[in-house]
Every structure is written in C-alpha cells, then in structure tokens.
PyMOL Python script that loads the backbone (N, CA, C, O; Angstrom):
from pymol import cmd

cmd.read_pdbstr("""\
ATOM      1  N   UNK A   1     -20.491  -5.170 -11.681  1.00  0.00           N
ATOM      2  CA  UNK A   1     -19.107  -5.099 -12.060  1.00  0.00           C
ATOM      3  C   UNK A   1     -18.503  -3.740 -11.726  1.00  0.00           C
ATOM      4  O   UNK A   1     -17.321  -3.763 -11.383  1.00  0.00           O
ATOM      5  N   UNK A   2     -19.069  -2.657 -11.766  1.00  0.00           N
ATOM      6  CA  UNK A   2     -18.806  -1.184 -11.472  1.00  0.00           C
ATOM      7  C   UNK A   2     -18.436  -0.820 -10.486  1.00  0.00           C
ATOM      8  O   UNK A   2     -17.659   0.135 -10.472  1.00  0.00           O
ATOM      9  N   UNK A   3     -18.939  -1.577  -9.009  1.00  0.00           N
ATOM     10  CA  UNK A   3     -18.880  -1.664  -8.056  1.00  0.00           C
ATOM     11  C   UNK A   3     -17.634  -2.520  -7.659  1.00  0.00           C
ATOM     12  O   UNK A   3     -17.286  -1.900  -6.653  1.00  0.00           O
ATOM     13  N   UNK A   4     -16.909  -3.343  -7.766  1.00  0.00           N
ATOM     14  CA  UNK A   4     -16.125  -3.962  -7.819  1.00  0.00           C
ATOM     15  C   UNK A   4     -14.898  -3.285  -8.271  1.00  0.00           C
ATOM     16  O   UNK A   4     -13.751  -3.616  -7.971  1.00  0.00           O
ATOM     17  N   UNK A   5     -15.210  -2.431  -8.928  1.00  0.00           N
ATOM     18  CA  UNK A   5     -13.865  -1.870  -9.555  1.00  0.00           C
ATOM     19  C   UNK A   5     -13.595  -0.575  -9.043  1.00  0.00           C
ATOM     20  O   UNK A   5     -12.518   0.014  -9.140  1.00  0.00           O
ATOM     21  N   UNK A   6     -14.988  -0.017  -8.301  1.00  0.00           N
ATOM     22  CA  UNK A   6     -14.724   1.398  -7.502  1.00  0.00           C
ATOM     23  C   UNK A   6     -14.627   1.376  -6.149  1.00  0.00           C
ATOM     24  O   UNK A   6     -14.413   2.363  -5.444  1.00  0.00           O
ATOM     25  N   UNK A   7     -14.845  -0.190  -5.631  1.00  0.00           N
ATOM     26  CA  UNK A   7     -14.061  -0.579  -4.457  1.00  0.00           C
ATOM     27  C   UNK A   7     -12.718  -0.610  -4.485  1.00  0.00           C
ATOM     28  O   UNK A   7     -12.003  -0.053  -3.653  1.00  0.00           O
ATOM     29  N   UNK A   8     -12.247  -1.396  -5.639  1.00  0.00           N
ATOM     30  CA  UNK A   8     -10.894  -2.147  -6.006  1.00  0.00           C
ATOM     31  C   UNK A   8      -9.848  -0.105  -6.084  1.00  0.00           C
ATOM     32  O   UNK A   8      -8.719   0.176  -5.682  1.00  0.00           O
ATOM     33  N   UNK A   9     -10.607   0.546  -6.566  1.00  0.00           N
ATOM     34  CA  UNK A   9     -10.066   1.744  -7.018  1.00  0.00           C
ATOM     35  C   UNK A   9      -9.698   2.752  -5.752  1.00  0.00           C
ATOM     36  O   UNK A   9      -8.761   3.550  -5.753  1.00  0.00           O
ATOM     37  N   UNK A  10     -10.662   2.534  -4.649  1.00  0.00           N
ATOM     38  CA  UNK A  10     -11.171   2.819  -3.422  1.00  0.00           C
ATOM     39  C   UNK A  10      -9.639   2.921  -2.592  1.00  0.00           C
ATOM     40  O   UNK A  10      -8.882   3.789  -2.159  1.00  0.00           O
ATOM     41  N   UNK A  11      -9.710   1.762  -2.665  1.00  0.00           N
ATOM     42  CA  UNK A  11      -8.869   0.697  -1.809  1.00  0.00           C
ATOM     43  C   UNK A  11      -6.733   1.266  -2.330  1.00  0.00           C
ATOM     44  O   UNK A  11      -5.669   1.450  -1.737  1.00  0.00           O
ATOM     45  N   UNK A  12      -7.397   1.309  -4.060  1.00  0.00           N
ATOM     46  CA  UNK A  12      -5.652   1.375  -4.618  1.00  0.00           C
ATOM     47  C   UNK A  12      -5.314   2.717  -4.270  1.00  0.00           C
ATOM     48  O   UNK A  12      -4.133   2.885  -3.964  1.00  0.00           O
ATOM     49  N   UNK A  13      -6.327   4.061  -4.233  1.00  0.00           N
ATOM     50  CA  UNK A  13      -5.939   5.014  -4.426  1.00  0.00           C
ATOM     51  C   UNK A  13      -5.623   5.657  -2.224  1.00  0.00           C
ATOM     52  O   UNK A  13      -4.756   6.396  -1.758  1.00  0.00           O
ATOM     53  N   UNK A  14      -6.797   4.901  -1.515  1.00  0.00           N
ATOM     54  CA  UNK A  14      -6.133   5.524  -0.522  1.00  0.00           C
ATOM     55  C   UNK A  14      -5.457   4.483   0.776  1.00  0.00           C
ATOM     56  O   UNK A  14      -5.306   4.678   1.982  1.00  0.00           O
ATOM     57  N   UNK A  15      -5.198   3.497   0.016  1.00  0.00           N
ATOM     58  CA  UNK A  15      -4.018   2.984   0.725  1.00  0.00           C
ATOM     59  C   UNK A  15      -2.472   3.511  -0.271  1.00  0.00           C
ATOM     60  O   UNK A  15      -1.359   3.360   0.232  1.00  0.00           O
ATOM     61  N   UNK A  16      -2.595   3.942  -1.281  1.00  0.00           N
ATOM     62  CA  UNK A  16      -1.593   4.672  -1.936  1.00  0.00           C
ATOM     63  C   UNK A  16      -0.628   5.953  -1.391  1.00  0.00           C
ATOM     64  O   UNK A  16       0.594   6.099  -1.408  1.00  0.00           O
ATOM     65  N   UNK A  17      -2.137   7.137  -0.716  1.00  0.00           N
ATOM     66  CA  UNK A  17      -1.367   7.991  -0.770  1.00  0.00           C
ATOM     67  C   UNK A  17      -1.119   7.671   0.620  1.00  0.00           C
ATOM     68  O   UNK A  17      -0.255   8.358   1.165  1.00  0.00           O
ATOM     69  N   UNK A  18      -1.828   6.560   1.481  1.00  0.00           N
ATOM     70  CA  UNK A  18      -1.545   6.474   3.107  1.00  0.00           C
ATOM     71  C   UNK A  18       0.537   6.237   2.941  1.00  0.00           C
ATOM     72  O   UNK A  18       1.364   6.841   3.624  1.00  0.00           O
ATOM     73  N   UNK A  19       0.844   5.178   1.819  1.00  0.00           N
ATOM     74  CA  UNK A  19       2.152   4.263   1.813  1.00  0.00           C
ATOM     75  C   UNK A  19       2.944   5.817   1.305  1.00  0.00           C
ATOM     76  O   UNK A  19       4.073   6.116   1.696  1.00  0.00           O
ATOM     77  N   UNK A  20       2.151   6.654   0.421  1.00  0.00           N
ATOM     78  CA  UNK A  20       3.019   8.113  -0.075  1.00  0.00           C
ATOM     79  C   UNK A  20       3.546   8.690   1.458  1.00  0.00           C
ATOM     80  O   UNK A  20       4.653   8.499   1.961  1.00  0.00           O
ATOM     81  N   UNK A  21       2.879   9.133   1.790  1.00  0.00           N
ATOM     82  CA  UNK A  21       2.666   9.887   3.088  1.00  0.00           C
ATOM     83  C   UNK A  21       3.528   9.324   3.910  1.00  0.00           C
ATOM     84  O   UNK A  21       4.288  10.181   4.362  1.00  0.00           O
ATOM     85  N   UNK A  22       3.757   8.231   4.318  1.00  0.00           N
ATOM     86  CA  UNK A  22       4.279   7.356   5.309  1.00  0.00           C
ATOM     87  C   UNK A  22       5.739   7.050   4.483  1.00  0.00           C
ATOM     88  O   UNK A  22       6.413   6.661   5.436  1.00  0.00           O
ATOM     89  N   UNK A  23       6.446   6.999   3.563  1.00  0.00           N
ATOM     90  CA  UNK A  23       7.012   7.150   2.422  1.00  0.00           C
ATOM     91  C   UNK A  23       7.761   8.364   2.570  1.00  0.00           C
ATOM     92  O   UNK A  23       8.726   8.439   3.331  1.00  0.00           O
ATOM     93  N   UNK A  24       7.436   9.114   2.017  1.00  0.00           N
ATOM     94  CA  UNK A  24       7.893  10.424   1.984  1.00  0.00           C
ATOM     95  C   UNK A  24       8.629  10.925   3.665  1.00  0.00           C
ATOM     96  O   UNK A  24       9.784  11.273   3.911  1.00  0.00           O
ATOM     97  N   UNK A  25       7.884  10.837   4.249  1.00  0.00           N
ATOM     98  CA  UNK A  25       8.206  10.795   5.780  1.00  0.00           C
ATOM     99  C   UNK A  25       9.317   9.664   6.585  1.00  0.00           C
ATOM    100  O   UNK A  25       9.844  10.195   7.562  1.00  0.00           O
ATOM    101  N   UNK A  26       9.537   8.941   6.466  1.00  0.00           N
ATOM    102  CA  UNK A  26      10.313   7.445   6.503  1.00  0.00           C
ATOM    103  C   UNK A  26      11.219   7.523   5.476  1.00  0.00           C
ATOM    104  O   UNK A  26      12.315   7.965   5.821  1.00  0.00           O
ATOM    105  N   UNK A  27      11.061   7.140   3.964  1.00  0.00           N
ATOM    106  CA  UNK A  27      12.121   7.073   3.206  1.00  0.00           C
ATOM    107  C   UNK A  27      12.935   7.985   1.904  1.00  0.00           C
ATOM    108  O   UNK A  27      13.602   7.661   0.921  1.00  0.00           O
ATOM    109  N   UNK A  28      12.510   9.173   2.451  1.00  0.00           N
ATOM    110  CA  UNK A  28      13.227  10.306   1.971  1.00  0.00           C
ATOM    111  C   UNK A  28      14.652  11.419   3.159  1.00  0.00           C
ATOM    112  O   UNK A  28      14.608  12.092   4.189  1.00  0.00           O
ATOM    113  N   UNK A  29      15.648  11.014   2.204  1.00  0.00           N
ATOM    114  CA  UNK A  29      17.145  11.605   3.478  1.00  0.00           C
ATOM    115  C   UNK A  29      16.753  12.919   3.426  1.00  0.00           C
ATOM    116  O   UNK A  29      16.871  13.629   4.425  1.00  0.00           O
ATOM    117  N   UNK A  30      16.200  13.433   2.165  1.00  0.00           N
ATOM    118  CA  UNK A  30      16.349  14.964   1.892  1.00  0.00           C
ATOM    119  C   UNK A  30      15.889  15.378   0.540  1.00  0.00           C
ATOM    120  O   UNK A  30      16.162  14.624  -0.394  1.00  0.00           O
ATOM    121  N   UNK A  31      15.373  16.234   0.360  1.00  0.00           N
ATOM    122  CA  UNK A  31      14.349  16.726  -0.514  1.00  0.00           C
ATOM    123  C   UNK A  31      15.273  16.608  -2.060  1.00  0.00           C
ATOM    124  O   UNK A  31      14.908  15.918  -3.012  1.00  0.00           O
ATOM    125  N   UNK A  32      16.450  17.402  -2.025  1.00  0.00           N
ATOM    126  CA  UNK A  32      17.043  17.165  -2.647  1.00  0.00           C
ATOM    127  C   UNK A  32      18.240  15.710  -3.265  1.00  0.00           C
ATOM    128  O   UNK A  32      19.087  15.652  -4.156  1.00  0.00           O
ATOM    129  N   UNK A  33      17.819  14.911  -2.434  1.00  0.00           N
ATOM    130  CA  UNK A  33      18.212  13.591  -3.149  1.00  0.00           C
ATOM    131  C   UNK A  33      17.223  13.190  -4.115  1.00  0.00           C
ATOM    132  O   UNK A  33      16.023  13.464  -4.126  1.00  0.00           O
ATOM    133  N   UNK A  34      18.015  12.381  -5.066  1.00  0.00           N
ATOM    134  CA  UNK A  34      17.735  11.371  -5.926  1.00  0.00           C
ATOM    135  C   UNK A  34      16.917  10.182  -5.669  1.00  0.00           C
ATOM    136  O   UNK A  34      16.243   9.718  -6.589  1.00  0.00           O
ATOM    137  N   UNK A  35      16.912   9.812  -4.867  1.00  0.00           N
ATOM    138  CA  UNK A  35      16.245   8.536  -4.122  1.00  0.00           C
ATOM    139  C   UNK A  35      15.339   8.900  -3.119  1.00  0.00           C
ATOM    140  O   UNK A  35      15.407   8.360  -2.015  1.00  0.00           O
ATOM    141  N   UNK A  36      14.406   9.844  -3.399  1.00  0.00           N
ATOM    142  CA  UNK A  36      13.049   9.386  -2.758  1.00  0.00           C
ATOM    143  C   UNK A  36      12.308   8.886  -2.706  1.00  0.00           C
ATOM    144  O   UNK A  36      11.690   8.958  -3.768  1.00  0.00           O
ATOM    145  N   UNK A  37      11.805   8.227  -1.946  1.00  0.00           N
ATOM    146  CA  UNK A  37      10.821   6.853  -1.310  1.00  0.00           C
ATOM    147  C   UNK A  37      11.217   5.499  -1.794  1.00  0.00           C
ATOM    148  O   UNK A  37      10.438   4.567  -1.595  1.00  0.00           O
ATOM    149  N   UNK A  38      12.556   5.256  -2.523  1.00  0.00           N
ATOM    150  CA  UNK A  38      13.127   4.154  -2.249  1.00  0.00           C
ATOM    151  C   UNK A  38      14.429   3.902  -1.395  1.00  0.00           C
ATOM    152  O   UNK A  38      14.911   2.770  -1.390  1.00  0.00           O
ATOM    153  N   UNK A  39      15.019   4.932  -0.667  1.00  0.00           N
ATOM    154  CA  UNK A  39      15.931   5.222   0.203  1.00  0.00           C
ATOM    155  C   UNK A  39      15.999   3.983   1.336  1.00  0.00           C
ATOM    156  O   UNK A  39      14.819   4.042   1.682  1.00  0.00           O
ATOM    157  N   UNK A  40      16.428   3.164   1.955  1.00  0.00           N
ATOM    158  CA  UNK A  40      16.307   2.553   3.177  1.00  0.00           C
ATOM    159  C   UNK A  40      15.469   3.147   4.103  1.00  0.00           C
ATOM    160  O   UNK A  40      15.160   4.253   3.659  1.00  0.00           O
ATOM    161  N   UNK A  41      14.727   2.853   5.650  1.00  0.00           N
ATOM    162  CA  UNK A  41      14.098   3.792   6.510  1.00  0.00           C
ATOM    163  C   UNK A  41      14.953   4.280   6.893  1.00  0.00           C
ATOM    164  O   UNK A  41      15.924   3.683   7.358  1.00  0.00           O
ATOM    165  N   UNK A  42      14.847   5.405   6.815  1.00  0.00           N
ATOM    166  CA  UNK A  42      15.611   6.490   8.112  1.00  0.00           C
ATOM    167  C   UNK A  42      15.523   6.522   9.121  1.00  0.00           C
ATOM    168  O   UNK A  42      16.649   6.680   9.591  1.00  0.00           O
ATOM    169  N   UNK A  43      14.918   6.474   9.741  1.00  0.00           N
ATOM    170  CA  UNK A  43      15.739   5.842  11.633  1.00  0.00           C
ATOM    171  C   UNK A  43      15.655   4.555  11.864  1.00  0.00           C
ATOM    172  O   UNK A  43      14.701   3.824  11.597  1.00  0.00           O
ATOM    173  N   UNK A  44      16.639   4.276  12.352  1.00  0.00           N
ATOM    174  CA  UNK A  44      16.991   2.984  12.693  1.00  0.00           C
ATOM    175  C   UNK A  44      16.287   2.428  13.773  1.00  0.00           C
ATOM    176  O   UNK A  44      16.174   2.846  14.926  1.00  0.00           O
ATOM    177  N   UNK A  45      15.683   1.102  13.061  1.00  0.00           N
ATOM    178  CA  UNK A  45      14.148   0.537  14.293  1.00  0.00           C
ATOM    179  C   UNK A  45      15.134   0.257  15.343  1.00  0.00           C
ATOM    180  O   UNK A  45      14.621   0.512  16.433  1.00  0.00           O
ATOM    181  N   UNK A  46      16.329  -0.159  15.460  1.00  0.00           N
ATOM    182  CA  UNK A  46      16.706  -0.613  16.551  1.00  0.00           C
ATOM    183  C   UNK A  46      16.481   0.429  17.951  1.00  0.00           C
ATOM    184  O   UNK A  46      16.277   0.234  19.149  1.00  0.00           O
ATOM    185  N   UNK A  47      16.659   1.748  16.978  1.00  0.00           N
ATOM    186  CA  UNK A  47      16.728   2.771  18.541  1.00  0.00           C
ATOM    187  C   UNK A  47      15.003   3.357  18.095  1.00  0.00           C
ATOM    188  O   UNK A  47      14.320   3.885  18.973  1.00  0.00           O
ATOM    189  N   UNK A  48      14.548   3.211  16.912  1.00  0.00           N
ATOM    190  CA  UNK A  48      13.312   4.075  17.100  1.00  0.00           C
ATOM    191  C   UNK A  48      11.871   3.724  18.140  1.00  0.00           C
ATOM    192  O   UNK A  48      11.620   2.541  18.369  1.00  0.00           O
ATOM    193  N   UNK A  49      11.216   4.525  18.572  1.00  0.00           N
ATOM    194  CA  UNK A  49       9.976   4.461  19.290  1.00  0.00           C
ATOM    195  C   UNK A  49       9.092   3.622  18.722  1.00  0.00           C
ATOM    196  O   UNK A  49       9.116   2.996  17.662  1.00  0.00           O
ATOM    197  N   UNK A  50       7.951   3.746  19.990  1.00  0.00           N
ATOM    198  CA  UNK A  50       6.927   2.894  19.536  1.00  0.00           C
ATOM    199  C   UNK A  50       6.413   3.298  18.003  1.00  0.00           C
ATOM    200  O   UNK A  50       6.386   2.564  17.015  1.00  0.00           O
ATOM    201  N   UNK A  51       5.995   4.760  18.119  1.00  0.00           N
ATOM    202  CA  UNK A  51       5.267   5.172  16.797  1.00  0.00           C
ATOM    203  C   UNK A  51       6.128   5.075  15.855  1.00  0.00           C
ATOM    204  O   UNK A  51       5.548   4.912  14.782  1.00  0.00           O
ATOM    205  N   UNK A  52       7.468   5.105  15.735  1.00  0.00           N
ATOM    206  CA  UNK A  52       8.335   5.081  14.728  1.00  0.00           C
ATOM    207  C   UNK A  52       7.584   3.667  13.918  1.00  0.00           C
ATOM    208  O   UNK A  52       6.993   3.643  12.838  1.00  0.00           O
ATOM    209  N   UNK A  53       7.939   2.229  15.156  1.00  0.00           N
ATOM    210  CA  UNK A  53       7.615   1.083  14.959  1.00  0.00           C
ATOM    211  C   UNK A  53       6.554   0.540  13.783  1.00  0.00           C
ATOM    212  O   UNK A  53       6.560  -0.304  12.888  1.00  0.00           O
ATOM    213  N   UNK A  54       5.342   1.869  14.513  1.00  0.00           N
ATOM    214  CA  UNK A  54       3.745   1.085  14.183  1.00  0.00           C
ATOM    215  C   UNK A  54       4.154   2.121  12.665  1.00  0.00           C
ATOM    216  O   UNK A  54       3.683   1.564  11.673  1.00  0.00           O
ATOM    217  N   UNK A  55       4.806   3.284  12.352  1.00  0.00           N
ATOM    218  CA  UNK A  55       4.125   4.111  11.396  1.00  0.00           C
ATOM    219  C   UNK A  55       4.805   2.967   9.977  1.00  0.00           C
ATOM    220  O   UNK A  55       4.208   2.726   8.928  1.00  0.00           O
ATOM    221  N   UNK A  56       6.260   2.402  10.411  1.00  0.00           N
ATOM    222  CA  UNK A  56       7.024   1.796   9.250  1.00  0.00           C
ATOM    223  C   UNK A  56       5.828   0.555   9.453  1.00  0.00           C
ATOM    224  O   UNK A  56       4.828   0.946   8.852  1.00  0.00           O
ATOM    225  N   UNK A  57       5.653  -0.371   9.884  1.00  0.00           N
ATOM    226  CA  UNK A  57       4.909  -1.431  10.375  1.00  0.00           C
ATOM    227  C   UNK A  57       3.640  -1.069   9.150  1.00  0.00           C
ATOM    228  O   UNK A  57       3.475  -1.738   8.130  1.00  0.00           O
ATOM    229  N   UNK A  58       2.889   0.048   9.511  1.00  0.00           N
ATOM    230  CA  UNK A  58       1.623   0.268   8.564  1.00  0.00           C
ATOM    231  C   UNK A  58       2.117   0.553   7.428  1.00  0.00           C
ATOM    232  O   UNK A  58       1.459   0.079   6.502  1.00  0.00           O
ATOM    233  N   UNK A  59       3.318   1.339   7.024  1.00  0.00           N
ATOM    234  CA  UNK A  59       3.682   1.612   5.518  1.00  0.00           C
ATOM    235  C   UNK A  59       3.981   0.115   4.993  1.00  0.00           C
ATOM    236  O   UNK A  59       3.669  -0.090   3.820  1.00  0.00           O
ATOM    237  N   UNK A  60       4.468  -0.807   5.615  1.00  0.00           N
ATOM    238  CA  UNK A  60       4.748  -2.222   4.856  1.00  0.00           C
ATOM    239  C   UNK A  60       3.150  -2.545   4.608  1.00  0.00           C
ATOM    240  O   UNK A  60       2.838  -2.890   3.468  1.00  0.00           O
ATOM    241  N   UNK A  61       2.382  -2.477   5.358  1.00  0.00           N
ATOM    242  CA  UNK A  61       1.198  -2.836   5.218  1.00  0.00           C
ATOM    243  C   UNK A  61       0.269  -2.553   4.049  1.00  0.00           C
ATOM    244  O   UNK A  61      -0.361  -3.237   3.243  1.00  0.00           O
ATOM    245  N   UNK A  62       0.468  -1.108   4.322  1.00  0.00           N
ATOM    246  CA  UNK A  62      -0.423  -0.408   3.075  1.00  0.00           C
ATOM    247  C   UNK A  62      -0.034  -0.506   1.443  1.00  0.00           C
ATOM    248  O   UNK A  62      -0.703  -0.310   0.428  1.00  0.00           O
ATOM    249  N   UNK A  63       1.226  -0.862   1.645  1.00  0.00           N
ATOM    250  CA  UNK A  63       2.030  -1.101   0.345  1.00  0.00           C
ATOM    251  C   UNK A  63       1.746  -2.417  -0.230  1.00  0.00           C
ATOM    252  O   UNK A  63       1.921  -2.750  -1.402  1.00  0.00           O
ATOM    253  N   UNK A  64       1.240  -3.200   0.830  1.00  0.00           N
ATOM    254  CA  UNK A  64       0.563  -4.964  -0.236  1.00  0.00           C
ATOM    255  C   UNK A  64      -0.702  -4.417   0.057  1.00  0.00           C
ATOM    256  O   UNK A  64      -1.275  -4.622  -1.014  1.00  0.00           O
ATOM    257  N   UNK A  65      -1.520  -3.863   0.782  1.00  0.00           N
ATOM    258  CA  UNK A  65      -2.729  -3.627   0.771  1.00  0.00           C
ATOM    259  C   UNK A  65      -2.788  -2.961  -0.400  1.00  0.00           C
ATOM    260  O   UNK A  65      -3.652  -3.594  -1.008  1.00  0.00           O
ATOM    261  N   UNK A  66      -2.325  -1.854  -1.301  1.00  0.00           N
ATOM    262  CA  UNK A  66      -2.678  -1.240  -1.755  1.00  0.00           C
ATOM    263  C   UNK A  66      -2.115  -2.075  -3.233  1.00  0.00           C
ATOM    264  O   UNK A  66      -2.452  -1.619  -4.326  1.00  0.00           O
ATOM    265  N   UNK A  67      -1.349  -3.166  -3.151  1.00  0.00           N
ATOM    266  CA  UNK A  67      -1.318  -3.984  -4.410  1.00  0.00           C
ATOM    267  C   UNK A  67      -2.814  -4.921  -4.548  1.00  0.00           C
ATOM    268  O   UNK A  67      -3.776  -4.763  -5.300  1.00  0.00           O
ATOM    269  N   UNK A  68      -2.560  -5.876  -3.553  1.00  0.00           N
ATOM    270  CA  UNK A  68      -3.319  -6.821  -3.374  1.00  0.00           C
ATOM    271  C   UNK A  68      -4.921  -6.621  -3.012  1.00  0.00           C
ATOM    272  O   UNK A  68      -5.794  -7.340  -3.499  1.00  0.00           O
ATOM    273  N   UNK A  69      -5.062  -6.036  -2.512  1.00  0.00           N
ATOM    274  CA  UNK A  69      -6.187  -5.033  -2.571  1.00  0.00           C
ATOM    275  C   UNK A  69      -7.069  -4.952  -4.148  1.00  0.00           C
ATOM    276  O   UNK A  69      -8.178  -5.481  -4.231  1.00  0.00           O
ATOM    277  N   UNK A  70      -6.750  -4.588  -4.757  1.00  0.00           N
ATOM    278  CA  UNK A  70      -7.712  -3.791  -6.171  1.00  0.00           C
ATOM    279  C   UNK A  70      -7.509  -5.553  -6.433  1.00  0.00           C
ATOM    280  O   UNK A  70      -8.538  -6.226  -6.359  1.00  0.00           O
ATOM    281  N   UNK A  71      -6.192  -6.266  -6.735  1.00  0.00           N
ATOM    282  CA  UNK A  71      -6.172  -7.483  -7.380  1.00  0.00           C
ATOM    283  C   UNK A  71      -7.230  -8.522  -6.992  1.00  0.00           C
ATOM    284  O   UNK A  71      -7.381  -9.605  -7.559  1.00  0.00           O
ATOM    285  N   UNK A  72      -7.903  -8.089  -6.019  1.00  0.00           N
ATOM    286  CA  UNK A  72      -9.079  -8.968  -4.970  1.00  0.00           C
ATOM    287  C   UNK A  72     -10.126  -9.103  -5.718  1.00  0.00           C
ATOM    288  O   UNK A  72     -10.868 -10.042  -6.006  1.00  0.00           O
ATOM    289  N   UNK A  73     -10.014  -7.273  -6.159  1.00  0.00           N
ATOM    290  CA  UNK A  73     -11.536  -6.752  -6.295  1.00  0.00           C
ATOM    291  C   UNK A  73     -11.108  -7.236  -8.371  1.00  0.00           C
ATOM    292  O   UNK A  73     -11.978  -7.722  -9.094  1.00  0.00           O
ATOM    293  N   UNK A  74     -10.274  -7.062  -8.659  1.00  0.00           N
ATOM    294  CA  UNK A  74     -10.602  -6.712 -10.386  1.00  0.00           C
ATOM    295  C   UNK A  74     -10.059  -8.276 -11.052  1.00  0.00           C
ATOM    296  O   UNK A  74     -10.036  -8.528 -12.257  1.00  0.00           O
ATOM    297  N   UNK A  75      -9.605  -9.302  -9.856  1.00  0.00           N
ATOM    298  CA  UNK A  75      -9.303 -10.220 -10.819  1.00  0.00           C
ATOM    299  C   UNK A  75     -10.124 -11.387 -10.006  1.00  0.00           C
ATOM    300  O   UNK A  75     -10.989 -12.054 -10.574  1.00  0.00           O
ATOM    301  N   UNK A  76      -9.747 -11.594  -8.499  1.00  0.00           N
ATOM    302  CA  UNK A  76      -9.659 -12.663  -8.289  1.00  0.00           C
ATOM    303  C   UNK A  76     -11.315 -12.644  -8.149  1.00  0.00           C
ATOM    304  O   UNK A  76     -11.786 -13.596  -8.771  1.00  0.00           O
ATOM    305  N   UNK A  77     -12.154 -11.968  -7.617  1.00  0.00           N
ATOM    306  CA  UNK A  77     -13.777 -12.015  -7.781  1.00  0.00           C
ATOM    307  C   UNK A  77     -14.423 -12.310  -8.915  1.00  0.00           C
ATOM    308  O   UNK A  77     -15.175 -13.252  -9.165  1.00  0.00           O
ATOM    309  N   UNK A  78     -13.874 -10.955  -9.921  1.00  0.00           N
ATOM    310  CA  UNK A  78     -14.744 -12.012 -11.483  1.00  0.00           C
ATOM    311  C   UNK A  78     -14.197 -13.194 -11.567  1.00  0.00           C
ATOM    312  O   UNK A  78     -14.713 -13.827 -12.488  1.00  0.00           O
ATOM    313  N   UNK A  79     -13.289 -13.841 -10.954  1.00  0.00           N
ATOM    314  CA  UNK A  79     -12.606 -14.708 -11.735  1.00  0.00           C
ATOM    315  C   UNK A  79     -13.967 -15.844 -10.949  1.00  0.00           C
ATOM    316  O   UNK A  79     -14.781 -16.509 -11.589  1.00  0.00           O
ATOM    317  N   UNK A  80     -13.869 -15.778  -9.732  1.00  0.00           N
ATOM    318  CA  UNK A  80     -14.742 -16.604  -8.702  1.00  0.00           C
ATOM    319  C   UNK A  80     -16.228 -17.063  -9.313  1.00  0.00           C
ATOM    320  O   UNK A  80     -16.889 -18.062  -9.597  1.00  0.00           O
ATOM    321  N   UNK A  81     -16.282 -15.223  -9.304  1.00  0.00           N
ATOM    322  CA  UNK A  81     -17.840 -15.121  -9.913  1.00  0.00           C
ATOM    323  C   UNK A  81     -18.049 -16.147 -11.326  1.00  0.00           C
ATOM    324  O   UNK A  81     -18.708 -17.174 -11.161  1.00  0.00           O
ATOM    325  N   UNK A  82     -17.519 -15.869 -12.611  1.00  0.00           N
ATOM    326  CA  UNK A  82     -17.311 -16.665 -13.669  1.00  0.00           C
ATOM    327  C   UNK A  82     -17.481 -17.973 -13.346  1.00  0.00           C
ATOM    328  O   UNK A  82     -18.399 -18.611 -13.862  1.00  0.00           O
ATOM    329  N   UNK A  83     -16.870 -18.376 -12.712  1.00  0.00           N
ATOM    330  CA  UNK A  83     -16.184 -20.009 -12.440  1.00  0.00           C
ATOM    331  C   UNK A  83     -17.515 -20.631 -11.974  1.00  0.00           C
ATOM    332  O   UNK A  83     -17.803 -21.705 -12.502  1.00  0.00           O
ATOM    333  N   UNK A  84     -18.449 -20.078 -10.983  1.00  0.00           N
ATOM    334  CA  UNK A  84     -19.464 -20.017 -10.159  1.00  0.00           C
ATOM    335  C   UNK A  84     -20.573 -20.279 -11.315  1.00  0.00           C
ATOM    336  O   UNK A  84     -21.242 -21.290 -11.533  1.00  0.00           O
ATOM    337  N   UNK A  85     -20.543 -19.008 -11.992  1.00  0.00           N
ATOM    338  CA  UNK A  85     -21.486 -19.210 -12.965  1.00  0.00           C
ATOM    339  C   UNK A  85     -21.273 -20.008 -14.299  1.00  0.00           C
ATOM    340  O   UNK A  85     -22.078 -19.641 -15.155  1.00  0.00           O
ATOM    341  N   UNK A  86     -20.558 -20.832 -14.651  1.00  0.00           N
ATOM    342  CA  UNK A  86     -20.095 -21.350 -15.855  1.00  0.00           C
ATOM    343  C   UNK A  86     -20.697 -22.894 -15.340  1.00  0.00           C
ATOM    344  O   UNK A  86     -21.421 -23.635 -16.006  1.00  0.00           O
ATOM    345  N   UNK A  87     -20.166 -23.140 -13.939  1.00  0.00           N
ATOM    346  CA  UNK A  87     -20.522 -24.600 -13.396  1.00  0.00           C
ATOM    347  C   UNK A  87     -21.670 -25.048 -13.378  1.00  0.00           C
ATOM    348  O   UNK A  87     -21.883 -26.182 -12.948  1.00  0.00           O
TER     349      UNK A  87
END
""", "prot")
cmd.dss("prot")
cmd.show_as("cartoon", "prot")
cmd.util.cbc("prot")
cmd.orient("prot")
C-alpha cells in the first residue's frame, strides 16, 4: 500500500511543479498582476511556434496527469485490488 501512494505522490508532486513552471511562464501577464496562472495563454497559438505549441500542449497535459495520476494510484487500484480480493 506504501508504494502505491509514493508513486501516486511521485507522480502529483512532479507533474505539479512541471504544470507550475510551464504556468508561470505561459499564464502569468506580469508579476504584478492578480491573476497568476489562471490568466488566458499569453501568446496567441495562432501566431506562436512550434515550441510555444508543444510547451502549452504539455502544460494541458501535465495538469490531468498530475490530477488523474495519484487518483490511479490512491483510489482506483485499491479499489481493483479489494474487489479482486473480496471475489
């Protein structure tokens, strides 16, 4: 069970600060606003580059990874496991 939860923990804490990082960089106008890292992206995909593309592309990513992720490890496995062993 320990193991499961320091994967699940693994997983929440550094796909977290990957979506911070990528976050902070992408959806902050300015240090001094109010609305950092829920701001819209700041450059507009229409004109931005490839890397612009892939970096917003991985922040959507890491942001359900880093939900869905731990929920793998801390619910839906014991839940499996249990079910497995009860039958």
């Amino acid at each position: 069970m320990a193991d499961e939860f320091v994967k699940g923990l693994g997983i929440f804490t550094g796909a977290g600060l990957g979506w911070l990082v990528l976050a902070g960089w992408y959806r902050t106008p300015g240090f001094e606003s109010t609305r950092q890292l829920v701001s819209p992206v700041s450059p507009d995909p229409a004109s931005a580059d490839l890397f612009n593309l892939l970096a917003i592309g991985l922040m959507d990513g890491l942001f359900w990874f880093a939900l869905l992720g731990p929920l793998a490890f801390w619910v839906v496995l014991p839940a499996v496991r249990q079910a497995r062993n009860s039958a």
